[in-house]
PDB file of N, CA, C and O in Angstrom, chain B, residues numbered from 101:
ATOM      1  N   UNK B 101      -0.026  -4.226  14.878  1.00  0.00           N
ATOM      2  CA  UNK B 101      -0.553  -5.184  13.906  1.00  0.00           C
ATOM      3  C   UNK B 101       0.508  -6.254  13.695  1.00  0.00           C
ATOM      4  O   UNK B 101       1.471  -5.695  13.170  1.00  0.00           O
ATOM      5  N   UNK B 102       0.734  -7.451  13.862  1.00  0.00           N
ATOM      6  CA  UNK B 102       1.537  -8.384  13.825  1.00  0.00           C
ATOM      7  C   UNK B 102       1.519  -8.884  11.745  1.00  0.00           C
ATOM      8  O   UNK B 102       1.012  -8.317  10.777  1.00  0.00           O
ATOM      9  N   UNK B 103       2.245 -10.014  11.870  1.00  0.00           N
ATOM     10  CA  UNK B 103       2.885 -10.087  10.237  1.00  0.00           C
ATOM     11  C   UNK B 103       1.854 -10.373   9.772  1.00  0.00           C
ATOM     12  O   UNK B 103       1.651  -9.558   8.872  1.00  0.00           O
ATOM     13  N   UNK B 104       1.189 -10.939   9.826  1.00  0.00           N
ATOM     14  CA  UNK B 104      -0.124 -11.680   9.146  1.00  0.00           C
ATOM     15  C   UNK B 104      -0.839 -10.998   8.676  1.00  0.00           C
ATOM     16  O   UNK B 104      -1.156 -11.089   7.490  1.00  0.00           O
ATOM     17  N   UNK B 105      -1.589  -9.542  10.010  1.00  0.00           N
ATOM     18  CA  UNK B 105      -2.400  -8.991   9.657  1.00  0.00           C
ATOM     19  C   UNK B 105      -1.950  -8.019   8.712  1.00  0.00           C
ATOM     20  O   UNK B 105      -2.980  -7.639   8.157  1.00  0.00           O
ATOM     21  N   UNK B 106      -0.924  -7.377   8.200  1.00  0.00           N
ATOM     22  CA  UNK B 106      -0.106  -6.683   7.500  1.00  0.00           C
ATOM     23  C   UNK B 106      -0.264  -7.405   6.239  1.00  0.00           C
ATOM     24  O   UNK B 106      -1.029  -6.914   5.409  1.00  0.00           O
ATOM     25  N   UNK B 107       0.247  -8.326   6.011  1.00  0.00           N
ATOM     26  CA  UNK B 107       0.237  -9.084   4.948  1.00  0.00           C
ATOM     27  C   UNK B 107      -1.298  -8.841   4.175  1.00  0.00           C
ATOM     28  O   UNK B 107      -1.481  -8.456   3.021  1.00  0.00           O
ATOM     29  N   UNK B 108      -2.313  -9.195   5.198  1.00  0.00           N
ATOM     30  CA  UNK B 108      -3.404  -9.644   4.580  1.00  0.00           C
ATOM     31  C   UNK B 108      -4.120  -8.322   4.405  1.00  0.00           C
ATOM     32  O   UNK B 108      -5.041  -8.367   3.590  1.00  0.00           O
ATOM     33  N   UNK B 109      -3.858  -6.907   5.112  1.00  0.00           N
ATOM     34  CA  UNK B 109      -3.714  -5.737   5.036  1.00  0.00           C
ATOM     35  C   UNK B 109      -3.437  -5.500   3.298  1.00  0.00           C
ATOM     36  O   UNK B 109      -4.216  -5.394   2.351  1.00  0.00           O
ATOM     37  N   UNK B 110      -1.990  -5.479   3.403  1.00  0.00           N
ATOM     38  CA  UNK B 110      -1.138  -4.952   1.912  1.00  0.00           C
ATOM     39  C   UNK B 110      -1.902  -5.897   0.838  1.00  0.00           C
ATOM     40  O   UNK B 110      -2.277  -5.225  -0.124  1.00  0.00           O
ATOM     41  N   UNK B 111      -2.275  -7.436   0.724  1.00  0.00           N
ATOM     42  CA  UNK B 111      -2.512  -7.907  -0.301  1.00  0.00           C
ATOM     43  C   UNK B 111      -4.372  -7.286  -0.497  1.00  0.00           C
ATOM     44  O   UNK B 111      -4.726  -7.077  -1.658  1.00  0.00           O
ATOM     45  N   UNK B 112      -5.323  -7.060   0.532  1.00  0.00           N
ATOM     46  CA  UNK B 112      -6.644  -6.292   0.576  1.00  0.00           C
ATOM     47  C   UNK B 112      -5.977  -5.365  -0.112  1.00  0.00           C
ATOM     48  O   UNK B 112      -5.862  -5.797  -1.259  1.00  0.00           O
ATOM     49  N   UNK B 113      -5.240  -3.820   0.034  1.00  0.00           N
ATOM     50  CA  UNK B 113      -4.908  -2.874  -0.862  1.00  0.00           C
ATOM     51  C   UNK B 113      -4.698  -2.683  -2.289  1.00  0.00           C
ATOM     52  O   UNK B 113      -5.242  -1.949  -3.115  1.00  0.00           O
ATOM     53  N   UNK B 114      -3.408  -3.865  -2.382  1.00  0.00           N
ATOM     54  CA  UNK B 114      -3.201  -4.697  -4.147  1.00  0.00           C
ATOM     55  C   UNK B 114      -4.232  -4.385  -4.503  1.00  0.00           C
ATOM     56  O   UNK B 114      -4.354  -3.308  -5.087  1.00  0.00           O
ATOM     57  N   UNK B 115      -5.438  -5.293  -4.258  1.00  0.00           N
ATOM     58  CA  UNK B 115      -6.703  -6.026  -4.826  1.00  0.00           C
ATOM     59  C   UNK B 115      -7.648  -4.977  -4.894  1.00  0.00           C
ATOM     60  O   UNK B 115      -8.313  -4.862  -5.924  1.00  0.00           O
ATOM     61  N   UNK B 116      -7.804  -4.216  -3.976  1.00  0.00           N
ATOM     62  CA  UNK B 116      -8.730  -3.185  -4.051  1.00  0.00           C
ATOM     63  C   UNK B 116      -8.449  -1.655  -4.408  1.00  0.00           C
ATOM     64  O   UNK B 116      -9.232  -0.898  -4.984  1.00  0.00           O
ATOM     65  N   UNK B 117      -7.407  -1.415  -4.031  1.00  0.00           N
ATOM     66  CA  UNK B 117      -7.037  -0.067  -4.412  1.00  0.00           C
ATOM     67  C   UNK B 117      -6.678   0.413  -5.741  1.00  0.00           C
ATOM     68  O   UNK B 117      -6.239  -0.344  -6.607  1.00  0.00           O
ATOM     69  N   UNK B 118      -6.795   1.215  -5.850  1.00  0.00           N
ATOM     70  CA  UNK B 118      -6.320   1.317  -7.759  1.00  0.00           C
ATOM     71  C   UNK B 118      -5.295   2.346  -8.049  1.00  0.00           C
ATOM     72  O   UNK B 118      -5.283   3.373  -8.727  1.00  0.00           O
ATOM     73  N   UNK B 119      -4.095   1.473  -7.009  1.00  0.00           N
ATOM     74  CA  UNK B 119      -2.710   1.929  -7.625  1.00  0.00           C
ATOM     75  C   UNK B 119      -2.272   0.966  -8.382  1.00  0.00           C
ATOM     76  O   UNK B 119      -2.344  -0.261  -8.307  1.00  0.00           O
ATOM     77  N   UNK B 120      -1.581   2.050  -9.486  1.00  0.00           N
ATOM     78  CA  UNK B 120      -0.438   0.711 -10.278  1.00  0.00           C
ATOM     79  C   UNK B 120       0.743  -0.101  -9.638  1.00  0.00           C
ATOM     80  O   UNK B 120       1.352   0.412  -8.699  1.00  0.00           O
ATOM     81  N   UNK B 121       1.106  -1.375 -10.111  1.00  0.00           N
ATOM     82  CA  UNK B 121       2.446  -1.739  -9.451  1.00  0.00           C
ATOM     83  C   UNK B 121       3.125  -1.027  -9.185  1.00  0.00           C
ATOM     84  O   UNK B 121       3.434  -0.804  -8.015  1.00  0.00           O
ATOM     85  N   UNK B 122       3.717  -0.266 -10.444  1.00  0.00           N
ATOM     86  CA  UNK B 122       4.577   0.819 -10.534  1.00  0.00           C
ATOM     87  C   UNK B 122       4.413   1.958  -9.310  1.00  0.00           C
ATOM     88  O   UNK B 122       5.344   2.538  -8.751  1.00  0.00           O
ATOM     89  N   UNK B 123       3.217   2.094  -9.088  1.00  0.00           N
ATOM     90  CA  UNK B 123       2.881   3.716  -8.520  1.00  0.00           C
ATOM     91  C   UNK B 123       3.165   2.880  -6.814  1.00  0.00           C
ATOM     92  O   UNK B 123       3.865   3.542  -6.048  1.00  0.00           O
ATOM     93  N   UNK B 124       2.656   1.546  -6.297  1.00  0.00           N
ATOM     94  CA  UNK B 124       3.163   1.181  -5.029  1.00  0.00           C
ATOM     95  C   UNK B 124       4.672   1.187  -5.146  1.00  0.00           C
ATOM     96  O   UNK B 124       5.303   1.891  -4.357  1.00  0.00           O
ATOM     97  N   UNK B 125       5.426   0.340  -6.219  1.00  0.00           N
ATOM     98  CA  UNK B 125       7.038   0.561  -6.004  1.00  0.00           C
ATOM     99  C   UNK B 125       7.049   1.676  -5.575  1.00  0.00           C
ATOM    100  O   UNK B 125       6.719   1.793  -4.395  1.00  0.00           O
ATOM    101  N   UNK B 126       7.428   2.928  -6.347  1.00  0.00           N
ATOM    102  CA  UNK B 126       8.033   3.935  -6.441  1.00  0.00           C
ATOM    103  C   UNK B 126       7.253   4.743  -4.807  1.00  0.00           C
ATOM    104  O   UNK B 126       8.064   5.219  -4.012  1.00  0.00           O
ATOM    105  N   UNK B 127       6.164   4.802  -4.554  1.00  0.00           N
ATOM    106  CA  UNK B 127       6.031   4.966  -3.340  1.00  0.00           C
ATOM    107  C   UNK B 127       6.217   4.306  -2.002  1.00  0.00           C
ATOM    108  O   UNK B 127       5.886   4.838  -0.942  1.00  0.00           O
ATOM    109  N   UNK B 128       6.634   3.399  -2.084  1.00  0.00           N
ATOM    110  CA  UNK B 128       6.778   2.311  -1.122  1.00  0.00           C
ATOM    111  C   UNK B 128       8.669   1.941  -0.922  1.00  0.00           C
ATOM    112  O   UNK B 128       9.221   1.577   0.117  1.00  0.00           O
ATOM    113  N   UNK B 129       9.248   2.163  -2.140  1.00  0.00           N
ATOM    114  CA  UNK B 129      10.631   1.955  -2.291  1.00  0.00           C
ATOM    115  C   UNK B 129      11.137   0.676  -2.379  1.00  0.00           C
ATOM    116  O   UNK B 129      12.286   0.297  -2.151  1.00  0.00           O
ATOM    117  N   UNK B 130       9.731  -0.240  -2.892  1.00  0.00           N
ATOM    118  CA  UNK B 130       9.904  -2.082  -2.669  1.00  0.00           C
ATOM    119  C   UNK B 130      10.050  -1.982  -4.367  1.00  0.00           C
ATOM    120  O   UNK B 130       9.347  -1.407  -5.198  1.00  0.00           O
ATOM    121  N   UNK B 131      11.480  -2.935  -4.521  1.00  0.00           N
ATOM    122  CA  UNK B 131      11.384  -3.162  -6.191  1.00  0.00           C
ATOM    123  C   UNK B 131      10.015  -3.693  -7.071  1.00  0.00           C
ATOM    124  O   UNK B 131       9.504  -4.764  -6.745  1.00  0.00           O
ATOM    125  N   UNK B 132       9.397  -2.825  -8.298  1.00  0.00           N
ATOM    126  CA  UNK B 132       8.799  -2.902  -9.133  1.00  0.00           C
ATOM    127  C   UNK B 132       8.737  -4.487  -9.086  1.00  0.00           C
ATOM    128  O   UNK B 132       7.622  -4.986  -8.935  1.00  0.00           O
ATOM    129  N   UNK B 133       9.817  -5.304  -9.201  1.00  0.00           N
ATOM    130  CA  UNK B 133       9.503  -6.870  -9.335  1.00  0.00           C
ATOM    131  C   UNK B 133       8.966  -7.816  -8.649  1.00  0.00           C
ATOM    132  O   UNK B 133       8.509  -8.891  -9.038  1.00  0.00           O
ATOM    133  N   UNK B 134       9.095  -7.021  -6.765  1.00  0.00           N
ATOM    134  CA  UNK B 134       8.895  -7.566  -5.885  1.00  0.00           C
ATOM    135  C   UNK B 134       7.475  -7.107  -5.553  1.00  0.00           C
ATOM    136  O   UNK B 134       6.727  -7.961  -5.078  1.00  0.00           O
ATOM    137  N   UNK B 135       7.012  -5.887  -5.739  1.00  0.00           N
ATOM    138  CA  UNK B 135       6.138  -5.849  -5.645  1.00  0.00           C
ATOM    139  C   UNK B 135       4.904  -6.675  -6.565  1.00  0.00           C
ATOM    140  O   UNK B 135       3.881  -7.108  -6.037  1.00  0.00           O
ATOM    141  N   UNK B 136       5.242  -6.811  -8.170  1.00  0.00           N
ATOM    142  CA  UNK B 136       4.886  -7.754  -8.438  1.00  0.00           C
ATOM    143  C   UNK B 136       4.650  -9.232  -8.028  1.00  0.00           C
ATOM    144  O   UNK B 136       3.579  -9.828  -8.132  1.00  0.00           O
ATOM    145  N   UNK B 137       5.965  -9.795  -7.484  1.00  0.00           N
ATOM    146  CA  UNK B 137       5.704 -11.153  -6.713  1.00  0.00           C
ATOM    147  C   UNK B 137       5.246 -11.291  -6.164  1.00  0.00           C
ATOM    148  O   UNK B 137       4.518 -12.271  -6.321  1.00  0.00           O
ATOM    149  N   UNK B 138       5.115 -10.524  -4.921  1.00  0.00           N
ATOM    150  CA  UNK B 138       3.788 -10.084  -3.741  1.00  0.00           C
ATOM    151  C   UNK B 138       2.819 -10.139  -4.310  1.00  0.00           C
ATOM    152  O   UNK B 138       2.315 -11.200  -3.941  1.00  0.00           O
ATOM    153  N   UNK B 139       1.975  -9.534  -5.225  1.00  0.00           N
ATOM    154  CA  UNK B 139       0.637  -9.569  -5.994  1.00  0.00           C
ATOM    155  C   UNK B 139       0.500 -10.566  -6.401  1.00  0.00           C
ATOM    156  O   UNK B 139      -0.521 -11.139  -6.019  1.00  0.00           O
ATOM    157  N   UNK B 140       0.993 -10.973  -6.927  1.00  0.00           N
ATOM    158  CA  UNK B 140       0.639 -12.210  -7.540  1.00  0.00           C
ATOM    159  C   UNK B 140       0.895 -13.880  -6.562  1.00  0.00           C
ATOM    160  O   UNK B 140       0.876 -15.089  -6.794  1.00  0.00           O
ATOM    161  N   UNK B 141       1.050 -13.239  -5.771  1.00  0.00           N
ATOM    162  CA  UNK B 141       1.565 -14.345  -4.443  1.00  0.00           C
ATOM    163  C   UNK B 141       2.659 -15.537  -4.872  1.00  0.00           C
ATOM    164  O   UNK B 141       2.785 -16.644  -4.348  1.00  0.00           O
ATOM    165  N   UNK B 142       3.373 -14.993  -5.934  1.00  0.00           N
ATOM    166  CA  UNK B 142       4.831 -16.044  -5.872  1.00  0.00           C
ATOM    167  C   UNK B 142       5.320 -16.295  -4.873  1.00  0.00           C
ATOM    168  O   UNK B 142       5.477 -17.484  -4.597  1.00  0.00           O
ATOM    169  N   UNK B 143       5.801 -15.143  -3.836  1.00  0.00           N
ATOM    170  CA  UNK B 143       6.627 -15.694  -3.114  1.00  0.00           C
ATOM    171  C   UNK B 143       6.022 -15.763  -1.673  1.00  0.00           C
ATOM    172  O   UNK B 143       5.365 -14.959  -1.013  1.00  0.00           O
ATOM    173  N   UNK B 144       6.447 -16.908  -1.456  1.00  0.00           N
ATOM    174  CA  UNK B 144       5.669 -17.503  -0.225  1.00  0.00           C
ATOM    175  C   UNK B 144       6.005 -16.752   1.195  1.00  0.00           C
ATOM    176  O   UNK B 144       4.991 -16.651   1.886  1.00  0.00           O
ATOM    177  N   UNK B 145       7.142 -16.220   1.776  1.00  0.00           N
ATOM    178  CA  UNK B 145       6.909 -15.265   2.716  1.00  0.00           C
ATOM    179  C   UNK B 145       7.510 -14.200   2.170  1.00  0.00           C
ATOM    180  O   UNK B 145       8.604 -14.355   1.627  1.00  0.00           O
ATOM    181  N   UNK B 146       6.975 -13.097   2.216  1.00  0.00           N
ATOM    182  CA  UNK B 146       7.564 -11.990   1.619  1.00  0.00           C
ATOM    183  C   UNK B 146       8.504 -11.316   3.130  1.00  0.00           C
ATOM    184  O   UNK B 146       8.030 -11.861   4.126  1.00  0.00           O
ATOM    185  N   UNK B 147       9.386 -10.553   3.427  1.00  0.00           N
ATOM    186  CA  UNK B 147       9.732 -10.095   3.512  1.00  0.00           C
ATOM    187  C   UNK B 147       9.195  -9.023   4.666  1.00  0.00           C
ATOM    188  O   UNK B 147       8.656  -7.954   4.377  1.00  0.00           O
ATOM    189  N   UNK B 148       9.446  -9.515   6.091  1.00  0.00           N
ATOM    190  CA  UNK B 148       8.754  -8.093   6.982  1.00  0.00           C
ATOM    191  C   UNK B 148       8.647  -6.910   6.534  1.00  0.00           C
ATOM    192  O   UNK B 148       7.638  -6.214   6.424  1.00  0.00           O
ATOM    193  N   UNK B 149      10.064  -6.623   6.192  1.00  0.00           N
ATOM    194  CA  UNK B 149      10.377  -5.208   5.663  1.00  0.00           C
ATOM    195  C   UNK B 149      10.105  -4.945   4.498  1.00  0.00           C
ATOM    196  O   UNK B 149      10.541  -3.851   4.136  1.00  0.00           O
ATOM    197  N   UNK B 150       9.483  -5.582   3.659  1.00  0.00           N
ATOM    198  CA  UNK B 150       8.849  -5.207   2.287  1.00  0.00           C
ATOM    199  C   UNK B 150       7.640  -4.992   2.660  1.00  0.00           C
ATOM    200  O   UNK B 150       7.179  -3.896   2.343  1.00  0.00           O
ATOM    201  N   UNK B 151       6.742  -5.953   3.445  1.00  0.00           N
ATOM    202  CA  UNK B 151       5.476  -5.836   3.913  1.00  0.00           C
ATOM    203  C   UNK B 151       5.229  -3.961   4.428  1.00  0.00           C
ATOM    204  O   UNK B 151       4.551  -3.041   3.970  1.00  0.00           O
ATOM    205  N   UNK B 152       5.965  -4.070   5.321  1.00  0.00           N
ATOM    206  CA  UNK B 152       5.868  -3.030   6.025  1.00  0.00           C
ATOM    207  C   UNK B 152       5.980  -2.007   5.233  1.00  0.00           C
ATOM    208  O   UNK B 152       5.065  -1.192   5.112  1.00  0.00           O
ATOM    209  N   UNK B 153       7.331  -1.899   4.467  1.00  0.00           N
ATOM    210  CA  UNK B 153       7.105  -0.511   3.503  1.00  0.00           C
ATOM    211  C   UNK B 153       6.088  -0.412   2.559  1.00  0.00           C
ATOM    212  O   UNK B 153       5.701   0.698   2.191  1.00  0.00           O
ATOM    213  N   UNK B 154       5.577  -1.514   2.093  1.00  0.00           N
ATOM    214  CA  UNK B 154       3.983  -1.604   1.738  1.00  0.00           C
ATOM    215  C   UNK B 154       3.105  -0.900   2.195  1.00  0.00           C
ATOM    216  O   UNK B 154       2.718   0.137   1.656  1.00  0.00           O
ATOM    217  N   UNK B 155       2.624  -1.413   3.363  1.00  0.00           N
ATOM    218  CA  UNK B 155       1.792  -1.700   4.273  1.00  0.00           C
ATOM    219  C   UNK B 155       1.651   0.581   4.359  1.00  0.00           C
ATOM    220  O   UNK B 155       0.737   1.389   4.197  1.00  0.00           O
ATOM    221  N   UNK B 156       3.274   0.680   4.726  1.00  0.00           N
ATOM    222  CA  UNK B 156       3.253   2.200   5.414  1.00  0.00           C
ATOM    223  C   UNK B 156       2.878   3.092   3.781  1.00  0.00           C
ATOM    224  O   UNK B 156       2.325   4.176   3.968  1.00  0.00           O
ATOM    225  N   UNK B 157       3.098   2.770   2.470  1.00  0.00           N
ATOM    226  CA  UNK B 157       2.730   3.068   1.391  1.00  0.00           C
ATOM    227  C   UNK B 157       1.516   3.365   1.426  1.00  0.00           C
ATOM    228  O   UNK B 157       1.203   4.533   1.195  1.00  0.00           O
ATOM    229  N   UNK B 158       0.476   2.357   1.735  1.00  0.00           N
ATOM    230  CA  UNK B 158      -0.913   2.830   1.745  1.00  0.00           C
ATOM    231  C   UNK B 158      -1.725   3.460   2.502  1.00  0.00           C
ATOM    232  O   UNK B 158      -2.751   4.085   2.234  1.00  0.00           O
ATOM    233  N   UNK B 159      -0.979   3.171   3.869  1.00  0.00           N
ATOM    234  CA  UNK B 159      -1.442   4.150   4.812  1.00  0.00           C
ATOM    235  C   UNK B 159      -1.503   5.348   4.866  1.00  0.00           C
ATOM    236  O   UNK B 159      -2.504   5.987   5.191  1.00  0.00           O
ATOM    237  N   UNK B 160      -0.065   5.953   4.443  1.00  0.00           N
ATOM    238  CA  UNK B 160       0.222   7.456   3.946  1.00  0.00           C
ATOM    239  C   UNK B 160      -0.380   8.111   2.746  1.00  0.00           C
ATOM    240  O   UNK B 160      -0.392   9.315   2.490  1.00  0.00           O
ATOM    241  N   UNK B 161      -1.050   6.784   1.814  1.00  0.00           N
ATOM    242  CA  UNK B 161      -2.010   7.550   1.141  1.00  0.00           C
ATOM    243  C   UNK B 161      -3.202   7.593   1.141  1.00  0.00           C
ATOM    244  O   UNK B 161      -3.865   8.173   0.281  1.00  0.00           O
ATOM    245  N   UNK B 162      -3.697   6.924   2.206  1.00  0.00           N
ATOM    246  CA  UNK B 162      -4.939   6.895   2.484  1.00  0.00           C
ATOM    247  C   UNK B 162      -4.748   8.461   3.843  1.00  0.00           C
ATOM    248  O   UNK B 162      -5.574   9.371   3.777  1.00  0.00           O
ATOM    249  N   UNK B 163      -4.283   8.482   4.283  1.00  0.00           N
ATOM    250  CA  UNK B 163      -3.989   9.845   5.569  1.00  0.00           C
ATOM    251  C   UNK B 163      -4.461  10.799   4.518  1.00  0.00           C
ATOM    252  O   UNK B 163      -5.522  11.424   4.509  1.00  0.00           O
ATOM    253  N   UNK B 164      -3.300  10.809   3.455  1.00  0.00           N
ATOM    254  CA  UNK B 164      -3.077  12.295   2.412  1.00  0.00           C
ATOM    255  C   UNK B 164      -4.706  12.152   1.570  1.00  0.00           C
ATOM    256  O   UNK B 164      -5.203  13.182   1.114  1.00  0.00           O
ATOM    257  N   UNK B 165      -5.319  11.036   1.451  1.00  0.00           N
ATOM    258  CA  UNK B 165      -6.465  10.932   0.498  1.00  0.00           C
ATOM    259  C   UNK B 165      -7.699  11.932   1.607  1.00  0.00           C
ATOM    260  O   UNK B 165      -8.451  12.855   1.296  1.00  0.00           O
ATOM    261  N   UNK B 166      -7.490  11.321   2.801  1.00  0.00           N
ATOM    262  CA  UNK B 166      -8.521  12.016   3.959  1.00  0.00           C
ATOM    263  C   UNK B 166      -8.577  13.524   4.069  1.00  0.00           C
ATOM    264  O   UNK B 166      -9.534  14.297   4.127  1.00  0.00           O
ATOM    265  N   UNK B 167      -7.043  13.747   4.083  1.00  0.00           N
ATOM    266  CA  UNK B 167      -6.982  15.319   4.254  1.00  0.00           C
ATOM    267  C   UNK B 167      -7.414  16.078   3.578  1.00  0.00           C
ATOM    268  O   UNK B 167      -8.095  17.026   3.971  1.00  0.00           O
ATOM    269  N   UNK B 168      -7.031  15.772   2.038  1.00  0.00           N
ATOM    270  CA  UNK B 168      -7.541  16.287   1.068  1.00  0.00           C
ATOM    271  C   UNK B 168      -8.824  16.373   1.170  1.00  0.00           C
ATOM    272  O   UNK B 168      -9.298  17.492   0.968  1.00  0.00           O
ATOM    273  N   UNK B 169      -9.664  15.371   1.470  1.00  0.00           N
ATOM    274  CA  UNK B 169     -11.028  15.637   1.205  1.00  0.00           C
ATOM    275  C   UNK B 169     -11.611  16.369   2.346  1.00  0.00           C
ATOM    276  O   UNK B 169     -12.644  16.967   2.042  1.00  0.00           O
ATOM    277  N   UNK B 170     -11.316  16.464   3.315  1.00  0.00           N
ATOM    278  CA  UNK B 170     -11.123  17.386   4.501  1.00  0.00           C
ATOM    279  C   UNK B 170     -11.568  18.719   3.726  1.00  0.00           C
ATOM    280  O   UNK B 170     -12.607  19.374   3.643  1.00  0.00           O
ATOM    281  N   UNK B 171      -9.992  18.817   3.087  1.00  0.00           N
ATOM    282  CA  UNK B 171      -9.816  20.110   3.007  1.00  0.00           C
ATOM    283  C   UNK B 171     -10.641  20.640   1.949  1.00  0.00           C
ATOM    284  O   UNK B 171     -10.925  21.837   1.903  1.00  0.00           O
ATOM    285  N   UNK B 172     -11.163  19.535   0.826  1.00  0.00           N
ATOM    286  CA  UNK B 172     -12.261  19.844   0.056  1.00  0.00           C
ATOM    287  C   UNK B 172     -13.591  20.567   0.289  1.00  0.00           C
ATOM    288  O   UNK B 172     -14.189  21.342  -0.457  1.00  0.00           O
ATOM    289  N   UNK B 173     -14.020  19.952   1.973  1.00  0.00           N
ATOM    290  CA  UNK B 173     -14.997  19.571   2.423  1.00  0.00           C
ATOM    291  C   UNK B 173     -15.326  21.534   3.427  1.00  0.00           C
ATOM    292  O   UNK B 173     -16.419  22.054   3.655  1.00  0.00           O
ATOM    293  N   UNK B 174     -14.168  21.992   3.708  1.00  0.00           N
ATOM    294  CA  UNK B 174     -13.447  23.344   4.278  1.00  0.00           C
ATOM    295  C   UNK B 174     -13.954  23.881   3.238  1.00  0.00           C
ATOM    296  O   UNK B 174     -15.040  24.421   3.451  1.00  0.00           O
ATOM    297  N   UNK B 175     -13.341  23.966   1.564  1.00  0.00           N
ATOM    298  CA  UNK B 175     -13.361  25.049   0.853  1.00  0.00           C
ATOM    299  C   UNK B 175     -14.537  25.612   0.775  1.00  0.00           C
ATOM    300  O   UNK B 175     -14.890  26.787   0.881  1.00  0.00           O
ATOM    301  N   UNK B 176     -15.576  23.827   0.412  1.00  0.00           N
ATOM    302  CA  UNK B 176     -17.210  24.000   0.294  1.00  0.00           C
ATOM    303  C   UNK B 176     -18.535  24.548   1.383  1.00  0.00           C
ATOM    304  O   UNK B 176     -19.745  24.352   1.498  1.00  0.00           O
ATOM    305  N   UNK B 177     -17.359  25.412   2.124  1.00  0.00           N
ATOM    306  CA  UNK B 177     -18.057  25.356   3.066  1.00  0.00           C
ATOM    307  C   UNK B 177     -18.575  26.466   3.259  1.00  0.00           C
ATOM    308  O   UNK B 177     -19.348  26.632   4.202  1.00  0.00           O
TER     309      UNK B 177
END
């Protein structure tokens, strides 16, 4: 996935997902502030490596969200 699509990736997540700022910082390891700036699109190029630890933030919880329901999907079975 090149920068762009990442970008436009992580800011779709922001917008749609319903983590807190807080809960992407602290999972992502991108400062609480920066992740703010990102949301709110202050800063005009963010940062590959912020993107990315973003980017890998939601992915890993969308994996762990799947499994789970997987494994939901096992118990009910």
């Amino acid at each position: 996935m090149n920068e762009t699509n990442l970008y436009d990736y992580v800011m779709h997540c922001l917008t749609t997902l319903r983590y807190t700022r807080k809960q992407v910082a602290e999972g992502s390891g991108v400062p609480f502030s920066t992740v703010c700036k990102v949301a709110q699109k202050s800063v005009r190029e963010p940062s590959v490596h912020t993107i990315q630890a973003m980017a890998d933030f939601f992915r890993r919880e969308a994996a762990n969200q799947a499994a789970n329901q997987a494994e939901e999907q096992k118990e009910a079975a």
